[in-house]
N, C-alpha and C positions, 0 to 999 in steps of 0.2 A: 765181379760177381761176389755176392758177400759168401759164401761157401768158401772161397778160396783165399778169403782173408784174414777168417779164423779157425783155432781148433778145435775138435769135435766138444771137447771138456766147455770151450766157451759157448760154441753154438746152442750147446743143451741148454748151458745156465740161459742162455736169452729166451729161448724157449718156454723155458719154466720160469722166469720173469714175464716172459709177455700173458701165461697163463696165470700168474699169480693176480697181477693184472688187472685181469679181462674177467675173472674169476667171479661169477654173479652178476655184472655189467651187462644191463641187454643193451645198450647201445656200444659194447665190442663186437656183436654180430656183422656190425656195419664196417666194410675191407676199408675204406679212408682211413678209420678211425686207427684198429688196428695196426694198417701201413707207418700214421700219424708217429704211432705207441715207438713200433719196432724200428723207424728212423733214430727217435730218440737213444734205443738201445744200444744203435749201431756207434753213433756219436760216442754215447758212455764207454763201451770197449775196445773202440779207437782210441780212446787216450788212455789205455790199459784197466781200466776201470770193468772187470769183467765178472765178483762175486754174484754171485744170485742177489744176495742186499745191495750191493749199490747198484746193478742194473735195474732193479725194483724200484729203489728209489730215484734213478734219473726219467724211467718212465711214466710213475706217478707226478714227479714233479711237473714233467711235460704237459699229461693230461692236466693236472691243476693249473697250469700256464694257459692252457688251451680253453678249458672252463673260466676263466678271468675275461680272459679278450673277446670270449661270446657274449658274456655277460655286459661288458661294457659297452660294447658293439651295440646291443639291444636296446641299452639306454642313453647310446647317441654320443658316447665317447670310444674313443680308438684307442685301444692299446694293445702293443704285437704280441704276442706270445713270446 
């Protein structure tokens, strides 16, 4: 359970990362999407990477990763996120 794998100082900052975020995004309304985000979070302060900026930036980077592979996807090339 991810609660018990970190501390309250970090769970906040992912919190306020994933709102930083999702922050005027309507397609954050959508839980995949979100999920998508707050995976990425989890990875970044797994490997100690837990500031409010670098969890921001690992899950920007995600979604940009994820917006690439849709996009290629549409145009009939495959690339993974």
């Amino acid at each position: 359970m991810i609660l018990g794998s970190f501390d309250r100082h970090t769970l906040a900052n992912m919190e306020a990362a994933l709102d930083r975020i999702c922050d005027g995004r309507p397609d954050c309304q959508d839980h995949e999407l979100r999920s998508f985000i707050a995976d990425s979070l989890v990875r970044c302060a797994k490997k100690g990477k837990t500031t409010i900026g670098a969890l921001t930036e690992a899950g920007e980077a995600a979604l940009a990763g994820r917006s690439i592979a849709e996009v290629s996807r549409r145009e009939g090339r495959y690339a993974t996120p």
